[in-house]
C-alpha positions as CSV (number, residue, x, y, z in Angstrom):
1,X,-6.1,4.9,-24.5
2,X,-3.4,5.2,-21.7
3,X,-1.6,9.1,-20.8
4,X,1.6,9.4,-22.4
5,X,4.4,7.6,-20.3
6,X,2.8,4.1,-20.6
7,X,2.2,1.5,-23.0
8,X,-0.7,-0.6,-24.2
9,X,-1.8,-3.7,-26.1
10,X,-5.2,-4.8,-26.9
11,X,-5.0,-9.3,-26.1
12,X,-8.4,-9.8,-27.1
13,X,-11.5,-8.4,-27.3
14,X,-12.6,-4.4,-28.3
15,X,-12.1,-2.1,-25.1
16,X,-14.1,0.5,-27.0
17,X,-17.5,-1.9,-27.2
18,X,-19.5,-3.7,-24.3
19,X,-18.2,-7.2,-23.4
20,X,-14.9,-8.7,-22.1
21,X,-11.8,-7.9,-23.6
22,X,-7.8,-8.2,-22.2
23,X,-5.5,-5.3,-22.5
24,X,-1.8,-5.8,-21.4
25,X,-0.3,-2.2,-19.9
26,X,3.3,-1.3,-19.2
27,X,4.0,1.5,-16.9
28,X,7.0,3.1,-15.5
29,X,7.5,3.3,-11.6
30,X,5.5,6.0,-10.2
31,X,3.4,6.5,-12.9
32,X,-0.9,7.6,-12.5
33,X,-3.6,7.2,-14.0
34,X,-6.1,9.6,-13.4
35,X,-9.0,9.0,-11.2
36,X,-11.9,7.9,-13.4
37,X,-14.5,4.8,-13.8
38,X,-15.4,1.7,-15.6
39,X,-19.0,0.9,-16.6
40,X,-18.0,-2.5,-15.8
41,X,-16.3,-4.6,-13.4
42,X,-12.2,-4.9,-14.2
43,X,-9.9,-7.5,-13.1
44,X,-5.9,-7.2,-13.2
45,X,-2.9,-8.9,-12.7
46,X,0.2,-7.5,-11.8
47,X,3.1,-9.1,-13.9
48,X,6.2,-7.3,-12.2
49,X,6.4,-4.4,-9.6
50,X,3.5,-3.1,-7.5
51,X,-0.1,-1.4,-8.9
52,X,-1.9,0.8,-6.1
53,X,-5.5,1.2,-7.5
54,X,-8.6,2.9,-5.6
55,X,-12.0,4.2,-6.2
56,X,-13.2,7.5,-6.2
57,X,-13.1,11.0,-7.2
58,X,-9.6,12.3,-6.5
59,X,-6.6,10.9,-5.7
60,X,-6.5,9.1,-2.1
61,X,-3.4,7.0,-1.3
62,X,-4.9,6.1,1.8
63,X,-8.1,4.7,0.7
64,X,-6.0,2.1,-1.7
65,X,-5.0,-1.3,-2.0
66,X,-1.7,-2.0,-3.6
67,X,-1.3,-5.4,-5.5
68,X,1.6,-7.5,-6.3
69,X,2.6,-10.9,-8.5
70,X,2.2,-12.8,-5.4
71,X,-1.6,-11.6,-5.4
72,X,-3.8,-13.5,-8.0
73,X,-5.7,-10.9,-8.9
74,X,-7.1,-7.2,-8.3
75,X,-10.4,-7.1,-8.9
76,X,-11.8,-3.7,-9.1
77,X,-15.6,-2.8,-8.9
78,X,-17.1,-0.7,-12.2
């Protein structure tokens, strides 16, 4: 589900099948996920450290908002 460096754990629900579901990740410092898409709208919360998330094709720091535990909640569109 995740590229190898990272950790994840299905809370509830089926992330391979259309409705909600809650999936805890666990990622080193530094670490990327490749650009890609949702079919549906996603909204995270960051436990510890910092997540910079985007949208689009390709990698673009600049275009990015980084989140933190003091923000209630990242919410990313599809």
């Amino acid at each position: 589900m995740v590229p190898a460096g990272a950790q994840a754990a299905v809370l509830n629900g089926d992330p391979s099948k259309e409705g909600v579901y809650t999936l805890r990740l666990k990622m080193p410092g530094g670490y990327k996920i490749a650009p890609h898409s949702h079919p549906t709208d996603e909204n995270v919360t960051v436990i510890s450290g910092a997540l910079g998330a985007a949208m689009g094709d390709k990698f673009d720091t600049s275009a990015g908002k980084t989140s933190s535990p003091a923000d209630s909640c990242a919410c990313l569109k599809g």
